[in-house]
C-alpha positions as CSV (number, residue, x, y, z in Angstrom):
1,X,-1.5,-0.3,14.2
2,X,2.3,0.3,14.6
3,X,4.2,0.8,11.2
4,X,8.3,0.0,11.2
5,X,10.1,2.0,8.4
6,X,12.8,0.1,9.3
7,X,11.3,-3.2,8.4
8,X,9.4,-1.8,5.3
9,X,12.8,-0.6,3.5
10,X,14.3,-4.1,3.8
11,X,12.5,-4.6,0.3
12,X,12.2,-1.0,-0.7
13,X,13.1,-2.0,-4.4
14,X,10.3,-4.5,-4.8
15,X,7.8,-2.5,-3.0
16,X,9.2,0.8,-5.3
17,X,8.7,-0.8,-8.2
18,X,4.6,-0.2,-8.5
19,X,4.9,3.1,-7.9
20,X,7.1,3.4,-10.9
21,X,4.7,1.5,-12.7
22,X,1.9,3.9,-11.8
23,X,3.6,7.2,-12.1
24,X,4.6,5.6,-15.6
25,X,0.4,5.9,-16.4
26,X,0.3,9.6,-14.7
27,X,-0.2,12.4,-17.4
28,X,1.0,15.7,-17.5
29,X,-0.1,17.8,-14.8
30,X,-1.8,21.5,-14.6
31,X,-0.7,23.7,-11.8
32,X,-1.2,22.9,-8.4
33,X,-0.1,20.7,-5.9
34,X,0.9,17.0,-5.6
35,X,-0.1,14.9,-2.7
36,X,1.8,11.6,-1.7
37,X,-1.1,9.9,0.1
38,X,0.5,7.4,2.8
39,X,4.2,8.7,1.7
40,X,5.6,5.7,4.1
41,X,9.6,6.0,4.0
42,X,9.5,8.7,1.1
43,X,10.2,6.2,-1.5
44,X,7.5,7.1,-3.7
45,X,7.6,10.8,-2.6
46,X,11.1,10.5,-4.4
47,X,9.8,9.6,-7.3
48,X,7.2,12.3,-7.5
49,X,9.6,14.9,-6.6
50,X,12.1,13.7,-9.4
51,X,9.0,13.8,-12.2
52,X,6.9,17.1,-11.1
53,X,9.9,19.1,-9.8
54,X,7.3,22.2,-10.7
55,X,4.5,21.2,-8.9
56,X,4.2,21.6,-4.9
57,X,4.7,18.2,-3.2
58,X,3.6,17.1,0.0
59,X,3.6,13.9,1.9
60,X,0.9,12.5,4.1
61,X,1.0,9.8,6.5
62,X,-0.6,8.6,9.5
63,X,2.6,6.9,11.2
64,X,5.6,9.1,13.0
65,X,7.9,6.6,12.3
66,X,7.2,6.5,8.6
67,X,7.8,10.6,8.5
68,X,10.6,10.3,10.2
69,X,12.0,8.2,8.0
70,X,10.2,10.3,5.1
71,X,11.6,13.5,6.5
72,X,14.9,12.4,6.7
73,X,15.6,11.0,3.1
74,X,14.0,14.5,1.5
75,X,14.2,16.8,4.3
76,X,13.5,19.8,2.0
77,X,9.9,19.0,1.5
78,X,6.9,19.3,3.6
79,X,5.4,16.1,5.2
80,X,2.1,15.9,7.5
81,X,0.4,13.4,9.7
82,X,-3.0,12.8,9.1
83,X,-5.3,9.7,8.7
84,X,-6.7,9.9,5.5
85,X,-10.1,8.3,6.3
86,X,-10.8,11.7,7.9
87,X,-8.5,14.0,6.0
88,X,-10.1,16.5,4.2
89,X,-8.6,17.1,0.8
90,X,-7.5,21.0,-0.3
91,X,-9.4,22.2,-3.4
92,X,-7.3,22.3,-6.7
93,X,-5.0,19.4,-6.5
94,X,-3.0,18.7,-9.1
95,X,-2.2,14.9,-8.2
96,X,-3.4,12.8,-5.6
97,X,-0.9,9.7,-5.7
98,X,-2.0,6.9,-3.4
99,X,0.3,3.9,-3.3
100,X,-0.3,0.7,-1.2
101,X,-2.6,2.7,1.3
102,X,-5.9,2.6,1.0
103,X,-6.8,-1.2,1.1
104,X,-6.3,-0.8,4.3
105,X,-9.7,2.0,4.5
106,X,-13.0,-0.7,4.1
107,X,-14.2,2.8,2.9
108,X,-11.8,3.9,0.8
109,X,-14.1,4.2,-2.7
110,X,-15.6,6.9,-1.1
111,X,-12.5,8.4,-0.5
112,X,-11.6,8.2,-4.0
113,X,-15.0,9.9,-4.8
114,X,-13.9,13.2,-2.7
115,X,-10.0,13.0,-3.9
116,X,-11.2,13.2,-7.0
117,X,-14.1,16.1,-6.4
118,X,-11.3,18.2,-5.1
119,X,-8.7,17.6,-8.7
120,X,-8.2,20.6,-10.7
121,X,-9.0,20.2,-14.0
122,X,-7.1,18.0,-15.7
123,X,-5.6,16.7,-12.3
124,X,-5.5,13.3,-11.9
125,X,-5.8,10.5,-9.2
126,X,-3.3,7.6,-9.4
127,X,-4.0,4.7,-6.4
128,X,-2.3,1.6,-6.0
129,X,-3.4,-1.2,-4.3
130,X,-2.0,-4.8,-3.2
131,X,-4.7,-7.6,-4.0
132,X,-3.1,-10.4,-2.9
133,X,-5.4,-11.6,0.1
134,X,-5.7,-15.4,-2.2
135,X,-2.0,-15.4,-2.0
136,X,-0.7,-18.4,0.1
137,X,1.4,-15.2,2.0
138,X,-1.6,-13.8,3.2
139,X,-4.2,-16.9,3.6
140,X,-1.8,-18.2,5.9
141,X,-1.2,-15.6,8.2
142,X,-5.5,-16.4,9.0
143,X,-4.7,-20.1,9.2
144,X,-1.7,-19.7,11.4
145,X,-4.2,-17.3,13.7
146,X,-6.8,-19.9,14.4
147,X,-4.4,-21.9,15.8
148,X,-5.6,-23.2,19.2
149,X,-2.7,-22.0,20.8
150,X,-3.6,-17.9,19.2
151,X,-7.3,-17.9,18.2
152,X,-7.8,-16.5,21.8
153,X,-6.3,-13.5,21.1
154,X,-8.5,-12.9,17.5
155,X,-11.6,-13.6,18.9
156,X,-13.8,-10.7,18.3
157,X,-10.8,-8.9,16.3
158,X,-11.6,-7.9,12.5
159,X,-7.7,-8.8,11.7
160,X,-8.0,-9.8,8.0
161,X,-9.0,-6.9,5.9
162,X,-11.6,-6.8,3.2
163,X,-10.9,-7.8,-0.2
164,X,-10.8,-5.1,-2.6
165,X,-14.1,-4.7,-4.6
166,X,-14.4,-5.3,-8.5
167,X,-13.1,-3.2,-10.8
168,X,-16.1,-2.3,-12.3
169,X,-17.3,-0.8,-8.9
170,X,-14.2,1.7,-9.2
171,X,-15.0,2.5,-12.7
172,X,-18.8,2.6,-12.1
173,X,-17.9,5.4,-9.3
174,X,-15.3,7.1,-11.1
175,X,-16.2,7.3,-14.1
176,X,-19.0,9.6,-14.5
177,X,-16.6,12.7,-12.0
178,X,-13.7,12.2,-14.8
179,X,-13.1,12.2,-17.7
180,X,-11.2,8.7,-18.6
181,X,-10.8,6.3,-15.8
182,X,-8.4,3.4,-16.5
183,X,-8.2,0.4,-14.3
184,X,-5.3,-2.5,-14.5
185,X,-4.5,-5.4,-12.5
186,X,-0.4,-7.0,-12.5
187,X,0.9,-9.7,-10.9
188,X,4.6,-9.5,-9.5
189,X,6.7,-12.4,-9.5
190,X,9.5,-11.6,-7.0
191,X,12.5,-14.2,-6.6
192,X,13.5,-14.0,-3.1
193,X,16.6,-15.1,-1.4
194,X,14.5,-18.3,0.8
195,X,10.9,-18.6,2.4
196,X,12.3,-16.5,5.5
197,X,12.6,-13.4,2.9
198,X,8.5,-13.7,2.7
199,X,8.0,-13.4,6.0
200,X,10.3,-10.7,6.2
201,X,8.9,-9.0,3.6
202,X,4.9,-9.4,5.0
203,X,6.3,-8.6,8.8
204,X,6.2,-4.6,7.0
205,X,2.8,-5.3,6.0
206,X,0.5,-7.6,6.1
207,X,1.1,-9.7,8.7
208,X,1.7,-6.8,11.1
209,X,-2.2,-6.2,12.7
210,X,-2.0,-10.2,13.5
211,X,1.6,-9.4,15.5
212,X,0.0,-6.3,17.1
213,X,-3.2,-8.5,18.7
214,X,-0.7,-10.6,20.2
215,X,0.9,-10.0,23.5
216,X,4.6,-9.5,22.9
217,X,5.8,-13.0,24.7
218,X,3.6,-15.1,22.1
219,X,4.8,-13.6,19.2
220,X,8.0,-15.5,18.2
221,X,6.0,-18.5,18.7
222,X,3.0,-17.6,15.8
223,X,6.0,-16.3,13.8
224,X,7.2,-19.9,13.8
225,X,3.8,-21.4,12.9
226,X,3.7,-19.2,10.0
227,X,6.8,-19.4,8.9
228,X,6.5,-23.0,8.4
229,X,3.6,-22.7,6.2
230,X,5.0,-20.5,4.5
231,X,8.3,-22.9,3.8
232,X,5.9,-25.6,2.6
233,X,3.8,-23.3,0.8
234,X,6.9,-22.1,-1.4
235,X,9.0,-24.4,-2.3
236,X,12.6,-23.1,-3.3
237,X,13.4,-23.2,-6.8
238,X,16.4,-24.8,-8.7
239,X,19.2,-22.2,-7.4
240,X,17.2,-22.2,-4.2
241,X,15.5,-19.1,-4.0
242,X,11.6,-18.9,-4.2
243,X,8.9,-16.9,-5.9
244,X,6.6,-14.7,-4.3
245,X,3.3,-14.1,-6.5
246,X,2.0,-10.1,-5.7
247,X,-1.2,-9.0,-6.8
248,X,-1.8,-5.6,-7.6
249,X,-4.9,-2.8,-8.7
250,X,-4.0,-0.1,-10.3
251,X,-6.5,3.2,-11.2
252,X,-5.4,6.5,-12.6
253,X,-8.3,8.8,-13.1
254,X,-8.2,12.2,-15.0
255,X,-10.3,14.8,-14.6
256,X,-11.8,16.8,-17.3
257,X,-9.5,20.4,-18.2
């Protein structure tokens, strides 16, 4: 799947602002080195850089153009590409900071379970996670897809992804490799400038593996279809803008010192 920093940092506030909340949560930090898991842009790479200027930062991603992007906002720090279902995490981590990645990994629990086998003491794991797959924004995209005119081009396909599990799975998991495992769910309300914004906003993200099945000629048209869901599904508001509802997970898991 193709990945447009371009397109992501048309709402880099919004999509900042859970990684603020998260790092918020982090504690203090031993020795060793932080990892930005899915760094994107290096939005949330800032961040980490401006709180743990002592600690060894690196961003990972599995998209050029997002390190492109990443590399040219910090250009002083060191970025990789790697697919983190495979990656094999170094031994004495300080951090391992994971925001909006992993929901896309079906298997990413257990990828939790090794981040978190490879902390230093007292290192911690920090994961964000959208959960908004109930969200009108994201229900549609499906609805638009089985459209006679597209549900050629889906059949066979796992498009939608799998919804996260419940948080006492993570805890369940977690808990006994750590020593306090805290678990949180927050729902955004973000006023946008018009229904348009939303599908601007999911074209960085969600709604990008249902563009990528499609040949190129038959996109504008299921944009179209979606788009005027979406317009019926969000109504504007009094001053005309609308309000987009964002479900999120958040864990931040601390290993024993």
């Amino acid at each position: 799947m193709a990945w447009s920093a371009a397109q992501y940092v048309k709402f880099e506030d919004e999509r900042t602002r859970p990684a603020r909340d998260l790092l918020a949560q982090v504690p203090e930090l031993p020795e060793g080195p932080v990892f930005d898991l899915g760094c994107g842009p290096g939005n949330s790479t800032e961040l980490l850089l401006e709180r743990f200027p002592g600690n060894r930062l690196v961003g990972i991603d599995s998209d050029e153009d997002m390190l492109a992007a990443a590399r040219r906002r910090l250009p002083d720090l060191h970025f990789e590409k790697a697919d983190l279902q495979a990656w094999v995490p170094p031994k004495g981590a300080a951090l391992f900071f994971a925001n909006a990645v992993l929901q896309w990994l079906p298997s990413h629990i257990d990828i939790l379970e090794r981040l978190v086998d490879a902390l230093a003491p007292g290192g911690a794991l920090a994961v964000q996670m959208p959960d908004n797959l109930d969200e009108p924004s994201h229900l549609l995209m499906q609805e638009a897809a089985e459209e006679p005119a597209f549900v050629e081009h889906y059949r066979g396909q796992a498009i939608r992804r799998k919804p996260l599990p419940s948080a006492e799975t993570y805890v369940e998991r977690l808990a006994p490799k750590t020593a306090r495992v805290d678990v949180w769910h927050t729902a955004y309300y973000h006023p946008l400038s018009n229904a348009h914004a939303i599908v601007e906003w999911v074209k960085g993200t969600g709604l990008r593996p249902y563009l990528d099945a499609l040949p190129a000629e038959r996109r504008p048209e299921y944009l179209a279809t979606y788009a005027e869901r979406i317009a019926r599904a969000y109504p504007a508001m009094a001053d005309g803008r609308v309000l987009l509802r964002f479900p999120r997970l958040f864990i931040v898991a601390v290993k024993a010192p």
